[in-house]
GUNU-140842 format. One record per atom (N, C-alpha, C): atom name; residue number from 1; z, y, x. Coordinates in nm, 3 decimals, m for minus. Layout:
(site CA; NUM; (Z; Y; X))
...
This chain:
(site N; 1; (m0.745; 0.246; m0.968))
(site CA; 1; (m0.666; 0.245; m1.090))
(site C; 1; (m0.653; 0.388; m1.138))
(site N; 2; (m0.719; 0.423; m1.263))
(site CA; 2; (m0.720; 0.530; m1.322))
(site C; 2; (m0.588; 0.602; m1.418))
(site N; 3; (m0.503; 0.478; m1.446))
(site CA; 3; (m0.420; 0.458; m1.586))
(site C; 3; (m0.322; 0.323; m1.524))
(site N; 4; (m0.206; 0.336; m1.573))
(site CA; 4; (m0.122; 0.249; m1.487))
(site C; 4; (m0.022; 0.238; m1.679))
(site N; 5; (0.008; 0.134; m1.697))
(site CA; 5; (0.097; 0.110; m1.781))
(site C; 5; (0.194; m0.017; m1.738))
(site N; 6; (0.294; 0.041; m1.734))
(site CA; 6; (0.437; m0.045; m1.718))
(site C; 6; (0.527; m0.113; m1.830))
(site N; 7; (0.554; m0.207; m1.811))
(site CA; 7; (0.640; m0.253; m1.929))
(site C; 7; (0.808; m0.346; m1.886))
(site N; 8; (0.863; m0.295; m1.898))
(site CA; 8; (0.981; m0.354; m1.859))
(site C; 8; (0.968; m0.360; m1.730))
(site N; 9; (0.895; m0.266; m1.636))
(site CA; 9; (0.901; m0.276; m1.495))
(site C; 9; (0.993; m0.330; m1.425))
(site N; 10; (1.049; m0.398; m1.329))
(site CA; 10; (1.137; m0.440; m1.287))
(site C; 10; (1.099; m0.362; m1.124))
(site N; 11; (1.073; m0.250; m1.113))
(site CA; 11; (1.063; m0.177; m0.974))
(site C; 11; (1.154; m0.154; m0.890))
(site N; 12; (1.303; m0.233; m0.923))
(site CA; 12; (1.389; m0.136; m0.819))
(site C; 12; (1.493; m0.265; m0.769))
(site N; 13; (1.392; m0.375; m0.784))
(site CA; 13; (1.448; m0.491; m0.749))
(site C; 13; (1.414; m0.503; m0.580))
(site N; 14; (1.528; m0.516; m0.509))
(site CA; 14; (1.506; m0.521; m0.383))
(site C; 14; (1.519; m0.653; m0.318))
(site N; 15; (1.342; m0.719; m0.353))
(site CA; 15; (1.317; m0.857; m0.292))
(site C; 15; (1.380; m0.933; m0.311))
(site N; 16; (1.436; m1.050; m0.269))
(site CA; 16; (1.498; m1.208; m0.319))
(site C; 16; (1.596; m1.189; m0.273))
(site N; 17; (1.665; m1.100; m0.172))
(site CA; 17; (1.796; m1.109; m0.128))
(site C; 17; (1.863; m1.195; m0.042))
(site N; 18; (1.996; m1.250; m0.038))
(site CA; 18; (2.023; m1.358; m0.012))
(site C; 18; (1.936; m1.494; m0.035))
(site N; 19; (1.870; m1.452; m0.137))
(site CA; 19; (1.763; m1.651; m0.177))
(site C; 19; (1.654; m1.652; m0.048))
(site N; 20; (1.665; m1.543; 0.052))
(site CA; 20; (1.553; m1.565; 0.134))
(site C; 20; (1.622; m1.619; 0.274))
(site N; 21; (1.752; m1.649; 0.257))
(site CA; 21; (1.831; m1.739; 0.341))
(site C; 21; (1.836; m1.899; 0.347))
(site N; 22; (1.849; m1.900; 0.221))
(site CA; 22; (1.846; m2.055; 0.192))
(site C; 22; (1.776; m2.157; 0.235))
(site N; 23; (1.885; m2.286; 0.272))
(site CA; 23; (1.782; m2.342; 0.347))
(site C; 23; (1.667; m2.419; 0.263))
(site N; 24; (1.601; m2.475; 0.283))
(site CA; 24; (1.457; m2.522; 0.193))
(site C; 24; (1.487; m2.615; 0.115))
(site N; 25; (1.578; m2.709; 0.118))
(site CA; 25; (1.634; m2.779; 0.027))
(site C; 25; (1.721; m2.776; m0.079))
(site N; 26; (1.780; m2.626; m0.064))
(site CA; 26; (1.900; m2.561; m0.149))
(site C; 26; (1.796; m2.448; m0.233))
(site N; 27; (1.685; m2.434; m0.202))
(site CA; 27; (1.605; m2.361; m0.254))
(site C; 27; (1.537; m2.405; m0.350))
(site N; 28; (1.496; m2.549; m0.319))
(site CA; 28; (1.408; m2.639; m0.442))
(site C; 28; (1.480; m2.676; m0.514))
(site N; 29; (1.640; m2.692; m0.475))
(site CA; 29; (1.769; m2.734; m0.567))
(site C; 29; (1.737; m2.637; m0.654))
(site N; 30; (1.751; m2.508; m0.625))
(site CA; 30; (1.754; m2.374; m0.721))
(site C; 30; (1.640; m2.333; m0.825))
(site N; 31; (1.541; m2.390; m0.733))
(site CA; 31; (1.416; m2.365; m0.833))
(site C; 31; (1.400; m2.488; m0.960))
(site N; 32; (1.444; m2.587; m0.892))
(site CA; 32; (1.456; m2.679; m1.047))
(site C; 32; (1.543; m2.654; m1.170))
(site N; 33; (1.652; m2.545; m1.107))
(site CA; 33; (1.766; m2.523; m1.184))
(site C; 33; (1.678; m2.445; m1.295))
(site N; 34; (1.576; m2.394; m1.256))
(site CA; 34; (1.500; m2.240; m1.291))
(site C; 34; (1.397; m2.307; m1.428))
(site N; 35; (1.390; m2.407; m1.404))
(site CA; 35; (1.302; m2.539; m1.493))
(site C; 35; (1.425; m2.562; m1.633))
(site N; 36; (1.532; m2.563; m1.626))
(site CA; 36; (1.646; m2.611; m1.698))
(site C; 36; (1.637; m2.574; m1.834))
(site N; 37; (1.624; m2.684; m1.933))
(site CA; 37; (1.592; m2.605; m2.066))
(site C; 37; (1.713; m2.522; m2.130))
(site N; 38; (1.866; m2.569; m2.060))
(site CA; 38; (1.966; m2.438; m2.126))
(site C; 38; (1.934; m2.342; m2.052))
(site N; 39; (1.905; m2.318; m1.940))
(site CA; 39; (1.887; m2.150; m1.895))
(site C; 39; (1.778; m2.110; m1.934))
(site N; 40; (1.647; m2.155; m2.010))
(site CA; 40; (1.539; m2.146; m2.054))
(site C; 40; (1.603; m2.062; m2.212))
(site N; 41; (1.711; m2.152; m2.212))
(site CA; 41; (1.721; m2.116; m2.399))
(site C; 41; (1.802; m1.995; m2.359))
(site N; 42; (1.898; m1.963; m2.294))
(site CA; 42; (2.000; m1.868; m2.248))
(site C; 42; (1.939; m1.730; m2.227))
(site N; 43; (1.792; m1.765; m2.165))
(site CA; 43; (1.698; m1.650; m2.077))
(site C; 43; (1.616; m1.603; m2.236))
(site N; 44; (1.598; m1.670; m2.308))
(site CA; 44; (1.536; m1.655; m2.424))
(site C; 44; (1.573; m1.558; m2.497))
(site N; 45; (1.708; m1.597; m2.548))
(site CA; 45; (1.768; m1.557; m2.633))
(site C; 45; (1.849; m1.359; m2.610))
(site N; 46; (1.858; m1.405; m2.464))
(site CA; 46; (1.865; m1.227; m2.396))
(site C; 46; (1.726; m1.175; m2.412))
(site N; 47; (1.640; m1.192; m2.400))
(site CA; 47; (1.469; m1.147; m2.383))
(site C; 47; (1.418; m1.077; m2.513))
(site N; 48; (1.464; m1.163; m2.640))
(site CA; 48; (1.449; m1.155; m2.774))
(site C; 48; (1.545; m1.075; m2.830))
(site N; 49; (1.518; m1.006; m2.910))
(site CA; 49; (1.641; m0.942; m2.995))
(site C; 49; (1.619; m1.003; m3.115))
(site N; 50; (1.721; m1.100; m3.188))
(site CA; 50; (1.750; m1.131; m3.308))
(site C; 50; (1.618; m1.215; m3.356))
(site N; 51; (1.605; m1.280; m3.280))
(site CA; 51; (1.514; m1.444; m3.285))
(site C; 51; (1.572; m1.563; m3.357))
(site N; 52; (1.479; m1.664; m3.413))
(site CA; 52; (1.559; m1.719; m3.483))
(site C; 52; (1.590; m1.843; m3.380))
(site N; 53; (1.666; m1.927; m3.441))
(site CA; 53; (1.664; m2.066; m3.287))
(site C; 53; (1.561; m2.118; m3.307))
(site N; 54; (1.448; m2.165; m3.453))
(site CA; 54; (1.343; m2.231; m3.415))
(site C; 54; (1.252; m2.187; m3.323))
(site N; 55; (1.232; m2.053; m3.351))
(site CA; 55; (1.139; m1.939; m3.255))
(site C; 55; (1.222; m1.916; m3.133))
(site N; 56; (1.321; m1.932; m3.096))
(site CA; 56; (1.351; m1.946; m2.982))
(site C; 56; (1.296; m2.047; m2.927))
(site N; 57; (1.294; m2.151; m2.948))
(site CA; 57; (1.253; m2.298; m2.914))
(site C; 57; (1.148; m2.291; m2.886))
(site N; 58; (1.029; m2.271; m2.960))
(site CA; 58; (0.896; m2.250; m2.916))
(site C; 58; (0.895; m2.151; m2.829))
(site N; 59; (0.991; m2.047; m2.829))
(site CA; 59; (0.947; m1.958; m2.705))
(site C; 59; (0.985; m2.020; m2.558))
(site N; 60; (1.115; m2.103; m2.557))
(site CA; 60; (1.146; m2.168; m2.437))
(site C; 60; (1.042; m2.257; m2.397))
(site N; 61; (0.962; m2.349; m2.482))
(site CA; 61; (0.857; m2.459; m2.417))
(site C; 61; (0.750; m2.355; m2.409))
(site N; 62; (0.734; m2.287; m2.450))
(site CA; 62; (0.588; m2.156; m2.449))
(site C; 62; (0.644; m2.106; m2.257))
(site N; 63; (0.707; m2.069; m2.234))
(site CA; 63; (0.789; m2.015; m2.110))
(site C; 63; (0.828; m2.119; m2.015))
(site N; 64; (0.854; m2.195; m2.017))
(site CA; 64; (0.813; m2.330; m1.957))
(site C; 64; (0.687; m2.412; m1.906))
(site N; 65; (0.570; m2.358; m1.979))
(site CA; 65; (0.473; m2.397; m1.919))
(site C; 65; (0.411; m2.399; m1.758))
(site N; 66; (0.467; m2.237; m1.739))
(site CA; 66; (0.400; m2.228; m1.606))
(site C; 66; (0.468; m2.325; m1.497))
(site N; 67; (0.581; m2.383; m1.562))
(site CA; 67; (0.660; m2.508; m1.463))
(site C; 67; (0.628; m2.604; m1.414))
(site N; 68; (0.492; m2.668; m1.512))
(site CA; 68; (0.428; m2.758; m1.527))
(site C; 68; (0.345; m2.813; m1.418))
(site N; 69; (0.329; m2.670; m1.356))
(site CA; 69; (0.156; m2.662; m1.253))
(site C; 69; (0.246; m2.778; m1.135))
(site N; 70; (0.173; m2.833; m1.101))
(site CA; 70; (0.219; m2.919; m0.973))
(site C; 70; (0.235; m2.784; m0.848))
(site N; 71; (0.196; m2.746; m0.840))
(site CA; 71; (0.220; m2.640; m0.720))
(site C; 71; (0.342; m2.533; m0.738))
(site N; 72; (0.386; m2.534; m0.856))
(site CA; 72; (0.511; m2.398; m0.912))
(site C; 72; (0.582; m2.389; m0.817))
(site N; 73; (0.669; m2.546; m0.778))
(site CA; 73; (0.758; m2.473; m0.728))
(site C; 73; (0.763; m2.510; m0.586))
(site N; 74; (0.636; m2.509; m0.492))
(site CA; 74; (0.624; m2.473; m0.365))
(site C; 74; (0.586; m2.313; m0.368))
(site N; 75; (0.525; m2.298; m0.474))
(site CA; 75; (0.507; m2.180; m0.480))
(site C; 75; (0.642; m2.092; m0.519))
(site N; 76; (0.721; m2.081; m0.594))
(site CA; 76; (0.872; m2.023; m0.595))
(site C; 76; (0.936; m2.036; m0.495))
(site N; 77; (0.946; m2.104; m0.448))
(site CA; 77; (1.030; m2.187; m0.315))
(site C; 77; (0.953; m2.059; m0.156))
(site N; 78; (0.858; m2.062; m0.190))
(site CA; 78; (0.804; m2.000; m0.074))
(site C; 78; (0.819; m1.821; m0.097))
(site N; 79; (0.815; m1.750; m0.223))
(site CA; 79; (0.823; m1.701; m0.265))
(site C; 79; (0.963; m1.605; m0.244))
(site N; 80; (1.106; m1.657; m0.269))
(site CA; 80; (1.222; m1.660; m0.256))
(site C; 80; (1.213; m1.646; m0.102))
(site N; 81; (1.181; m1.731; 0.008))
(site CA; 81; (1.248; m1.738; 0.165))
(site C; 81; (1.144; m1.626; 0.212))
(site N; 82; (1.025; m1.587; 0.140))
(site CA; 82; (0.935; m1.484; 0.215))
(site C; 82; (1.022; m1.393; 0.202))
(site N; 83; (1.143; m1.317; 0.109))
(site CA; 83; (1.223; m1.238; 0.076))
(site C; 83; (1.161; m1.168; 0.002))
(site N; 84; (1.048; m1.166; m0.088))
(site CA; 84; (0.956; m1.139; m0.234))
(site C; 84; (0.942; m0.973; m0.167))
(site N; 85; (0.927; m0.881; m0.311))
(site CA; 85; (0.865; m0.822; m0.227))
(site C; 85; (0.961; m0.706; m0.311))
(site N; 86; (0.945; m0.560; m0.277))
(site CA; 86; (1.041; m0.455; m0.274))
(site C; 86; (0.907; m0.300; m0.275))
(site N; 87; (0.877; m0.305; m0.423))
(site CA; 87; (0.797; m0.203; m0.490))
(site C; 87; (0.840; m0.067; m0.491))
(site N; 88; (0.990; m0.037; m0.465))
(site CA; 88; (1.053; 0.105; m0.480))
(site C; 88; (1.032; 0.201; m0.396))
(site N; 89; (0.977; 0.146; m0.289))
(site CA; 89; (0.929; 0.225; m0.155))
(site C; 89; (0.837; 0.249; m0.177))
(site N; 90; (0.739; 0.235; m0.285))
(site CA; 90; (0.623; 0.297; m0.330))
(site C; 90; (0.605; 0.353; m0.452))
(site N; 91; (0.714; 0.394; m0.493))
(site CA; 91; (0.711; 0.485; m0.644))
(site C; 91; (0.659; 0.581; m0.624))
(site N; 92; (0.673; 0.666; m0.489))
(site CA; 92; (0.622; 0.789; m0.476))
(site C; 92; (0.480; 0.799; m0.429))
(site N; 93; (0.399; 0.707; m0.403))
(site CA; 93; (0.251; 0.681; m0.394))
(site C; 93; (0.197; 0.654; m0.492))
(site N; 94; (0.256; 0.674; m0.655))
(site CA; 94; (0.168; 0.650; m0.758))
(site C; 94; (0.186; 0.780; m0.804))
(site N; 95; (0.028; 0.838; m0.820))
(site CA; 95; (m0.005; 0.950; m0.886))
(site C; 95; (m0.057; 0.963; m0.999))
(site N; 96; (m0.111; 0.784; m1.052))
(site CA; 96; (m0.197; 0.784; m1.162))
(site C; 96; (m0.092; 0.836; m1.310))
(site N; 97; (m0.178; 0.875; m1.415))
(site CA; 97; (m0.107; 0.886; m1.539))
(site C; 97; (m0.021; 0.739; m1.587))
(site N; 98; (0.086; 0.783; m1.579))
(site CA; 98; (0.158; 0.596; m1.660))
(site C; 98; (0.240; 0.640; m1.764))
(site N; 99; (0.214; 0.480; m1.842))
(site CA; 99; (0.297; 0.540; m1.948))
(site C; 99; (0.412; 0.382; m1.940))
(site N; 100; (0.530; 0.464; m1.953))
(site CA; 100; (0.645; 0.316; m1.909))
(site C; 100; (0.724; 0.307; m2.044))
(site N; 101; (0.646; 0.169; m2.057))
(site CA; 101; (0.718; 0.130; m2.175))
(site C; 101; (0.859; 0.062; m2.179))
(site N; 102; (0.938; 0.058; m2.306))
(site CA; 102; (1.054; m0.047; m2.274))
(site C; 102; (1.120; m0.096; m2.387))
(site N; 103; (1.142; m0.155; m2.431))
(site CA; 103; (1.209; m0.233; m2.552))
(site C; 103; (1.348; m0.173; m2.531))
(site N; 104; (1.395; m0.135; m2.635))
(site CA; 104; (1.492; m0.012; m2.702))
(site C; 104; (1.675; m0.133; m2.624))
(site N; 105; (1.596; m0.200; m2.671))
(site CA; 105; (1.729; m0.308; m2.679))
(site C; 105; (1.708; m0.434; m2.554))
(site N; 106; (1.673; m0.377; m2.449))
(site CA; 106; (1.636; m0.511; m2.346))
(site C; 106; (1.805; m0.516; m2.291))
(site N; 107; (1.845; m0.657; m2.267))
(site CA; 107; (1.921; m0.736; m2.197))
(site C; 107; (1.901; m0.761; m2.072))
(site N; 108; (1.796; m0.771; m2.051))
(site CA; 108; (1.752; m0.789; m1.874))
(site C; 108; (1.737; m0.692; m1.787))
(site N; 109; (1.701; m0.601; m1.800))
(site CA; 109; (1.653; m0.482; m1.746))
(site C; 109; (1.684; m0.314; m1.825))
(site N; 110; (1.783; m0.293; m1.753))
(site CA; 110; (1.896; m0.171; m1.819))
(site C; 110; (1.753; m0.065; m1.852))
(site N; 111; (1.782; m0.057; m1.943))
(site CA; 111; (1.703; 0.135; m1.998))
(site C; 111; (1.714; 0.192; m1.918))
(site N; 112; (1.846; 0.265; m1.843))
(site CA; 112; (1.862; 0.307; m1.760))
(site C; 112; (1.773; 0.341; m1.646))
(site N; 113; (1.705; 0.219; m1.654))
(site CA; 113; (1.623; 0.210; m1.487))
(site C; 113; (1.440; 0.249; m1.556))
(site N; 114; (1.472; 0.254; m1.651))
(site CA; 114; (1.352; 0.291; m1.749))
(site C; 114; (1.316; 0.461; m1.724))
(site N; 115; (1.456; 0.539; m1.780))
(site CA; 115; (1.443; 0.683; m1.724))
(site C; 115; (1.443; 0.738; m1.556))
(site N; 116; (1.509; 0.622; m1.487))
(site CA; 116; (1.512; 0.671; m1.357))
(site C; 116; (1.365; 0.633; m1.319))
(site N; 117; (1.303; 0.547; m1.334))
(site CA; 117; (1.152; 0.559; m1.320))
(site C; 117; (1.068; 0.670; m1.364))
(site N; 118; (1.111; 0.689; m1.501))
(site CA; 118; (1.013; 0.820; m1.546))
(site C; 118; (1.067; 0.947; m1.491))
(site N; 119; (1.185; 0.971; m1.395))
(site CA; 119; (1.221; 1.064; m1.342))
(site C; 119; (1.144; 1.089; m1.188))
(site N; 120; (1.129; 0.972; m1.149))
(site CA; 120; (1.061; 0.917; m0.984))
(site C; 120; (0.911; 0.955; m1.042))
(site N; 121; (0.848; 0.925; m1.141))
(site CA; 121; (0.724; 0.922; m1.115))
(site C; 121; (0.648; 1.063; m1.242))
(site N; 122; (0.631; 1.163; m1.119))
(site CA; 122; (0.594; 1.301; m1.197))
(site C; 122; (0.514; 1.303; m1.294))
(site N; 123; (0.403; 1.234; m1.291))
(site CA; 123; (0.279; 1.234; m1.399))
(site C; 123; (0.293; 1.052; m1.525))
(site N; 124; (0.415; 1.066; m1.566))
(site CA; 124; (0.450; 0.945; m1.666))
(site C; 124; (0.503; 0.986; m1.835))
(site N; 125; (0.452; 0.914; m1.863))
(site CA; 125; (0.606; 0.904; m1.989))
(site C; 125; (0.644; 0.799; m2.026))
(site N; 126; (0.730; 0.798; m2.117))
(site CA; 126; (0.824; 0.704; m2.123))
(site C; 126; (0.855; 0.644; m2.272))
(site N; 127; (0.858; 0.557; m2.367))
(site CA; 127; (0.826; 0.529; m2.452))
(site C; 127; (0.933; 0.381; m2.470))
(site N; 128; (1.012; 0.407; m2.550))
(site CA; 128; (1.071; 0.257; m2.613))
(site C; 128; (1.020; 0.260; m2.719))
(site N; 129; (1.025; 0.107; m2.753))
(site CA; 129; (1.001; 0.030; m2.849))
(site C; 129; (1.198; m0.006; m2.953))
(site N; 130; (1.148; 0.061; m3.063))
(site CA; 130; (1.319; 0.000; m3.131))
(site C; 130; (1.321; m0.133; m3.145))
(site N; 131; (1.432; m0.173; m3.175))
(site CA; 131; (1.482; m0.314; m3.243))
(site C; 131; (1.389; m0.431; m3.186))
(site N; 132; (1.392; m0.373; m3.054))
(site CA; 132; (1.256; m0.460; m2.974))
(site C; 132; (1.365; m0.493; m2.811))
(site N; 133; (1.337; m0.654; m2.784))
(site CA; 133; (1.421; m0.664; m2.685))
(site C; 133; (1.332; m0.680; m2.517))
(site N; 134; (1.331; m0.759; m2.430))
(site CA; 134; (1.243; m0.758; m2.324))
(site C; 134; (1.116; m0.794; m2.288))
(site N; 135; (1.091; m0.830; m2.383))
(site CA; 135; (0.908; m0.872; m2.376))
(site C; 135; (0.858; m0.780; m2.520))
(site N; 136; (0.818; m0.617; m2.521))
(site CA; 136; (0.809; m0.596; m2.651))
(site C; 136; (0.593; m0.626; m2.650))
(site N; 137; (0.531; m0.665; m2.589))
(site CA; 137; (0.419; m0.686; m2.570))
(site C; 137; (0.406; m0.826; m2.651))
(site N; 138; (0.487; m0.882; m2.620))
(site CA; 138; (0.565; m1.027; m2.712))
(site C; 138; (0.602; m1.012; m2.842))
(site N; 139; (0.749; m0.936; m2.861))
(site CA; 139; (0.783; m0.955; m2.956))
(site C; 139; (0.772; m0.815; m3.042))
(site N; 140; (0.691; m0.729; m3.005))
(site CA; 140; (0.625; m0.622; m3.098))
(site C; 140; (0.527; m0.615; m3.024))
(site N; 141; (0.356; m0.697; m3.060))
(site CA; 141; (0.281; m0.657; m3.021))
(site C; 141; (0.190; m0.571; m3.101))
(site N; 142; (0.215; m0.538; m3.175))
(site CA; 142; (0.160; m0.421; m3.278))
(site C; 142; (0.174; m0.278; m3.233))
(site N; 143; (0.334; m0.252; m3.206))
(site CA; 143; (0.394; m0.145; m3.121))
(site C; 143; (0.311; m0.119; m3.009))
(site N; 144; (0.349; m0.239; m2.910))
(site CA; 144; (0.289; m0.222; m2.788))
(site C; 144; (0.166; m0.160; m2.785))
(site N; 145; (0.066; m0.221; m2.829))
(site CA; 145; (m0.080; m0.200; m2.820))
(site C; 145; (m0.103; m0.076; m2.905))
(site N; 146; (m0.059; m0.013; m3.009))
(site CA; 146; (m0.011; 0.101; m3.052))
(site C; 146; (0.002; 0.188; m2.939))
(site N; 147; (0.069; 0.182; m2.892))
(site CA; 147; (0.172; 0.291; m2.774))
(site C; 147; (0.030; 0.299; m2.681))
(site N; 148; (m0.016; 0.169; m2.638))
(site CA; 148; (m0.125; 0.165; m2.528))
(site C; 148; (m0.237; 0.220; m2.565))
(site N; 149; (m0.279; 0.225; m2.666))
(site CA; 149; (m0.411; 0.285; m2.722))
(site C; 149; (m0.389; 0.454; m2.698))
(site N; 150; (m0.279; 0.473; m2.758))
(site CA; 150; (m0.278; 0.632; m2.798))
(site C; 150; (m0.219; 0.636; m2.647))
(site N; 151; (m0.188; 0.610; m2.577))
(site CA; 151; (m0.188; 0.688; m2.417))
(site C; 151; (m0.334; 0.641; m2.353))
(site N; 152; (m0.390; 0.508; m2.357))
(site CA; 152; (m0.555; 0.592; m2.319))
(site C; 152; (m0.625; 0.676; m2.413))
(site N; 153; (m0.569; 0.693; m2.543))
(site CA; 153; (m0.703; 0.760; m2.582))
(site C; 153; (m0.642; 0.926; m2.562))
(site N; 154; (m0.575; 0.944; m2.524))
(site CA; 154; (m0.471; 1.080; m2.491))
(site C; 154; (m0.547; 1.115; m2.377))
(site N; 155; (m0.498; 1.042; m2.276))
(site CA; 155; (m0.568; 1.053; m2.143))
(site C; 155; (m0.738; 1.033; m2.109))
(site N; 156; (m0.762; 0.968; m2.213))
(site CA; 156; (m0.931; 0.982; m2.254))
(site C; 156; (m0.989; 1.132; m2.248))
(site N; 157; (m0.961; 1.169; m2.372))
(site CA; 157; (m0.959; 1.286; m2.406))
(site C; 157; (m0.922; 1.383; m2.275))
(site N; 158; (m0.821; 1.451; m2.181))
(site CA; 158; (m0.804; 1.476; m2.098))
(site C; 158; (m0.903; 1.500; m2.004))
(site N; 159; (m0.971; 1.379; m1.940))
(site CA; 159; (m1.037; 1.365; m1.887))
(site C; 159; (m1.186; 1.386; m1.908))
(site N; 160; (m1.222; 1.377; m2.037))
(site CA; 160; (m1.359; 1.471; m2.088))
(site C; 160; (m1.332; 1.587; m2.083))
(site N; 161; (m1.205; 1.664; m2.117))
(site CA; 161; (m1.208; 1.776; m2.133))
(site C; 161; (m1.234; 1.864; m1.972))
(site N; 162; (m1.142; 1.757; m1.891))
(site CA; 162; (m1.215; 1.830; m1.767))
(site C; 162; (m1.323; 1.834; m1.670))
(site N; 163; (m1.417; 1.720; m1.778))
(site CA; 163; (m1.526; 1.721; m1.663))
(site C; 163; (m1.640; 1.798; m1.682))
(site N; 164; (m1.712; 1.863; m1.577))
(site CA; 164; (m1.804; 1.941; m1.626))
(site C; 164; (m1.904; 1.923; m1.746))
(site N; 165; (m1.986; 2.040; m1.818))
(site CA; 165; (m2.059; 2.000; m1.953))
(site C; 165; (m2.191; 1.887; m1.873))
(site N; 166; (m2.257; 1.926; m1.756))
(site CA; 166; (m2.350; 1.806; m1.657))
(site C; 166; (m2.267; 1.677; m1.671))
(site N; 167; (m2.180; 1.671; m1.672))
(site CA; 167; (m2.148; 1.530; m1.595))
(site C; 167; (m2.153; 1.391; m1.718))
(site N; 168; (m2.206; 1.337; m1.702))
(site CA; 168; (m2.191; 1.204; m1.875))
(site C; 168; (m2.022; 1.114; m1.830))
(site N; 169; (m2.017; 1.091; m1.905))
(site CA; 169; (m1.863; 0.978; m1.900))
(site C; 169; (m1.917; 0.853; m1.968))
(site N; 170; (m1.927; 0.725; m1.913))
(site CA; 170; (m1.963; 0.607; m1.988))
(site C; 170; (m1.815; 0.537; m1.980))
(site N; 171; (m1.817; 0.502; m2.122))
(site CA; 171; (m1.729; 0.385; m2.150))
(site C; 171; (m1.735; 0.283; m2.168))
C-alpha cells in the first residue's frame, strides 16, 4: 500500500467489548435488533446531515441490504464474541502518505478523533468535508472524490519528482 485514504475512520474503537461476552443466544437477539427498521431510520438520520425522510427511506432499505445475505448474521454474531478487532495498536506502523477525511458535521464519530488521528499519524492530512454528515463518500460524492484525486495527484507528483531521471514510472 502506497497511499492509504481514510474516511470516517473508526480506529480507536476497542473491539466489541462487553458483546464478546454474550451468550450466543442474547447475541442473535442483538443482531436482529441491528436488522430493525426504526434503528435503521434512527442510524440514518444521524449519518446524514439534513436528509429528507423520503431519502432517508431509500437510504434505510439501501443499508439494509447487506441483512439480507442468509449468512449476515452468523457472521455478526461470530464477529461480536471473537471480540472484533482493535486497529489503534497499529497507528504507529502506518508510514504510508494518508489523507483522513471527515464530514464536517458527523454524529457518529466525533471530529475530535479525526485530529487525534492526524496527530498519531506523522505523514497525513486531514480534510473535512462541510455541511456533510458520516458517509461524505455518500452524501458528497463530488467532494470526496475531489479531495481523493488531488491527494493522489499531489503525491503523484512527489513521487516523480523523486525518482531518478533513469527510472520510468508506469501508471
Amino acid at each position: 500500500v502506497e497511499n492509504l485514504v481514510l474516511i470516517d475512520a473508526s480506529v480507536y474503537a476497542e473491539g466489541t467489548g462487553n458483546l464478546a461476552k454474550l451468550p450466543r443466544a442474547v447475541a442473535y437477539a442483538g443482531v436482529s435488533i441491528l436488522k430493525s427498521f426504526p434503528l435503521r431510520l434512527y442510524t440514518t438520520f444521524l449519518a446524514f446531515k439534513g436528509v429528507s425522510f423520503d431519502t432517508g427511506l431509500d437510504w434505510v432499505n439501501i443499508g439494509k441490504l447487506h441483512c439480507l445475505y442468509p449468512w449476515w448474521e452468523d457472521a455478526t454474531v461470530s464477529f461480536m464474541i471473537s471480540g472484533g478487532y482493535n486497529v489503534s495498536r497499529q497507528i504507529d506502523q502506518v508510514k504510508q502518505k494518508t489523507l483522513i477525511m471527515w464530514g464536517e458535521d458527523d454524529q457518529i464519530i466525533s471530529n475530535k478523533l479525526a485530529v487525534r488521528l492526524h496527530c498519531e499519524l506523522p505523514n497525513s492530512i486531514i480534510r473535512q468535508i462541510p455541511d456533510c454528515g458520516h458517509l461524505p463518500h455518500v452524501e458528497k460524492p463530488d467532494s470526496a472524490a475531489r479531495l481523493i484525486l488531488e491527494f493522489m495527484q499531489n503525491h503523484s507528483c512527489q513521487k516523480k519528482a523523486q525518482l531518478a531521471p533513469t527510472e520510468e514510472v508506469v501508471y
